[in-house]
C-alpha positions, 0 to 999 in steps of 0.5 A: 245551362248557362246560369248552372255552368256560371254556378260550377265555375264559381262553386269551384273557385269560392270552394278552392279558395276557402281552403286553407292553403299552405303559405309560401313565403318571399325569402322561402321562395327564392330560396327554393329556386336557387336551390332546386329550380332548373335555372340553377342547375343550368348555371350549376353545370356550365360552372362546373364544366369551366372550372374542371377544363382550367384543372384539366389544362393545368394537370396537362401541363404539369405531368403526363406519363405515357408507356407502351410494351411490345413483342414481335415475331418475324417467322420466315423459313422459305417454303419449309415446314415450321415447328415451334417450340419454347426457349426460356428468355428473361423469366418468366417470359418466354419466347416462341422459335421455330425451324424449318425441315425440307426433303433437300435442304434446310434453311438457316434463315433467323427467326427473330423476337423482340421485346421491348418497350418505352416510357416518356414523361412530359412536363412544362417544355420538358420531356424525358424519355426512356426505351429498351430492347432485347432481341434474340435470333434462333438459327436453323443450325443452332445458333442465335443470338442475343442483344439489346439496349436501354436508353434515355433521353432529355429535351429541355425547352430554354424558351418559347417565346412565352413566359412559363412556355407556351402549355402555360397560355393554355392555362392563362387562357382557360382562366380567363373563361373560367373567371368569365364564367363566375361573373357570368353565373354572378349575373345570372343568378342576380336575374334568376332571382329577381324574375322570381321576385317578379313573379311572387309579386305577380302572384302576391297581386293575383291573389289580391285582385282575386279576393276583391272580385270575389267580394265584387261578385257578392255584392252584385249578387246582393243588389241585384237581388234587392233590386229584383224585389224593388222592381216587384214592389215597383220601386225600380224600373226595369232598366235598374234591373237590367243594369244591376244584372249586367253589373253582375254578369261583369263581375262573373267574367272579371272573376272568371278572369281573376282566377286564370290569371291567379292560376298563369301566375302560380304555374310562372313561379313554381316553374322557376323554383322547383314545383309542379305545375298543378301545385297549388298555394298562396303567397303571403302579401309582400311590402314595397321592396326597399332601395338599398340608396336614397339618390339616383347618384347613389344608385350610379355609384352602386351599380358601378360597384355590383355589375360585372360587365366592367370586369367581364371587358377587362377580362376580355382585354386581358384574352386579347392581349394573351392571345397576341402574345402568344401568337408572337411566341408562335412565330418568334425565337426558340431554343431547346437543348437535347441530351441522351445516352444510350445503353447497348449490350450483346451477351451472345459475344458478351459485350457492350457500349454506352453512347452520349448525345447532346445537342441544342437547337434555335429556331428563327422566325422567317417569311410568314406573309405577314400572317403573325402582323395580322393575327397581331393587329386583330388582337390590338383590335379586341383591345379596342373593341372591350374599351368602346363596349366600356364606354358605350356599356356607361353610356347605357347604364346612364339612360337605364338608371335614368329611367329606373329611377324616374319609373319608381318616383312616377309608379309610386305617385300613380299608387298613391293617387289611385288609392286616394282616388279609391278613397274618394269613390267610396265616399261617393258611393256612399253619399249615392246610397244615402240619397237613393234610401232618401229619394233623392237620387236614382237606383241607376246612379247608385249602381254606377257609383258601385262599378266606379268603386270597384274599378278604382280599388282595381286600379289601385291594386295595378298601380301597386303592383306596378310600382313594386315592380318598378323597384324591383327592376331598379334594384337589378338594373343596379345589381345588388344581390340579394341577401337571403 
């Protein structure tokens, strides 16, 4: 059961992998996940949502109408009978009136209706509002009345203690976001597409270690099958036998291994650009990422250039000191001057008047208990706060860059003398099985020289990955996008 499990497990693999696959490449890879990966619609929307809210304060600011429209009726004739009819008033409109009846006498109490409405603009410390009016009273005993207005009146700020008035910081204010948010999505989409840089090159090894264990398995298969028959013909030993069978059990499992990490690292990249989790592809096998600088100098000097954290502290300054200019504004001097007229008309005694106001009004700050000084003094604080991350943000950037570009020169290194260590491994496997055919060697010593090899080439492909990956954080830590 054991052997025909082992069978299955590796049928399934040499059959899925001598398929032919469709080829993925890098670029395409990227650009699938900008394009359709979840992470793009994330940083898509919180965009979006920054840029409509600065459109909304700024349309607020610029014009907002509201209006209304009403009509009342007051009924009361005491405890008398009401009946209603319909009087004609301001066609097509009409009015509902009643009168009251009882068995002694009748009141002469006003049913009045009014009709009426206002419309009010705002803009930018101006706002201007009109209204008008029209009521009419039916009495009991015939008579009514008639009469109504029509006005309009103007508040204009002069100052509010801050420029282009206060509805204006909003505006600043939600600019200031909306320009972190693009740095932010900036920073975000340079990650995003390196993680899945990161994760085509993971893929890109799997694939590779997974086509050296197979052959691995091969081979092993092969020797221990030739050592089998050496054994029958008492050329090897039983313990030769039992090495090359415990070689080739390692090398069932190292590709039972090989392949759930292939599988891991293919689900890790469809994840991140879009594609099912079962879908299956191969990858093509990329070169060393080249660096965009040859020094660790220029490496500083771009990194300065490309990353945003300098401009998001500067734009967290310039909120801070917004906000404390608008605190001031808050609690400082004010002056709004007022105008209006006012149109009156009674058309039962068919007469009229028209009445003119004006006014101005300056408002001065007072006691607060010291509530604008702190509120001040914590923006001095912000201030602050943004030129220490600066400096501290430096700080960092200089161990990290330090360290990167260490990483990169000492990776590479190790990739080179792992694949010269390889190269050596061969030649000794080499001259073990030479010696073995020519009796001067042992079976056993040929069969660990092969085990050497293959972890040799393994290690060889470890530090390869290793040292791409070490450019490739590199490159992020500098900040470059790339340019697909």
């Amino acid at each position: 059961m054991k052997k025909l499990a082992w069978g299955l497990i590796l049928w399934g693999t040499f059959h899925a992998w001598g398929q032919t696959l469709p080829q993925l490449t890098l670029s395409d890879a990227v650009r699938q996940g900008l394009q359709q990966g979840p992470q793009s619609a994330i940083l898509a929307n919180v965009l979006s949502t920054s840029r409509l809210t600065v459109e909304a304060a700024g349309a607020h600011r610029l014009f907002s109408m509201t209006g209304n429209l009403n009509y009342g009726l007051s009924d009361s004739a005491g405890d008398a009978l009401v009946v209603a009819r319909t009087n004609p008033i301001l066609p097509p409109l009409s009015t509902v009136t009643g009168y009251g009846q009882s068995g002694t006498t009748l009141s002469n109490t006003p049913i009045p209706q009014t009709l009426g409405g206002t419309l009010s603009a705002v803009s930018a410390g101006t706002s201007l509002a009109t209204t008008a009016s029209r009521t009419f009273q039916q009495y009991q005993d015939g008579s009514s009345t008639d009469y109504g207005s029509l006005g309009v009146n103007l508040s204009q700020t002069v100052w509010d203690g801050y420029p282009g008035g206060q509805s204006q910081a909003t505006v600043d204010s939600d600019q200031i976001q909306y320009q972190n948010a693009i740095l932010t999505n900036r920073a975000n989409r340079i990650s995003q597409v390196f993680g899945i840089e990161q994760a085509y090159y993971n893929l890109a090894s799997a694939q590779e270690n997974l086509d050296l264990l197979k052959k691995t398995l091969e081979q092993r298969q092969k020797q221990y099958d030739v050592v089998k028959i050496n054994v029958q013909v008492s050329k090897a030993t039983q313990v030769d036998l039992e090495q090359a069978a415990a070689n080739l059990h390692a090398a069932q499992v190292g590709l039972q291994g090989g392949q759930v990490t292939l599988e891991v690292s293919r689900m890790t990249l469809s994840a991140l650009i879009g594609r099912p989790a079962d879908a299956v592809y191969r990858v093509e096998s990329p070169p060393m990422p080249a660096l965009p600088v040859s020094s660790y100098q220029q490496a500083w000097e771009t990194a300065l250039a490309h990353r945003v954290e300098p401009q998001e502290y500067a734009l967290s300054k310039q909120a801070a000191l917004l906000n404390k200019t608008l605190v001031l504004a808050q609690n400082g001097i004010t002056a709004t001057v007022t105008g209006g007229m006012n149109y009156g008309f009674d058309l039962y005694h068919n007469t009229s008047a028209v009445t003119f106001t004006a006014g101005a009004k300056i408002g001065l700050p007072t006691i607060d208990a010291g509530a604008t000084s702190l509120a001040a003094k914590i923006s001095d604080e912000q201030v602050a706060l943004s030129q220490l991350q600066t400096a501290q943000w430096r700080a960092n950037l200089t161990a990290t860059l330090t360290n990167d570009w260490n990483q990169v020169i000492v990776k590479k290194q190790n990739w080179q003398v792992a694949i010269e260590n390889a190269q050596v491994l061969k030649k000794l496997l080499d001259v073990a099985e030479i010696q073995w055919h020519m009796g001067t060697n042992t079976l056993s010593n040929y069969l660990t020289a092969e085990v050497y090899l293959t972890n040799g080439q393994l290690a060889a492909l470890s530090a390869k990955i290793a040292a791409q990956l070490a450019v490739l954080q590199l490159m992020q830590d500098m900040g470059v996008e790339e340019k697909l």
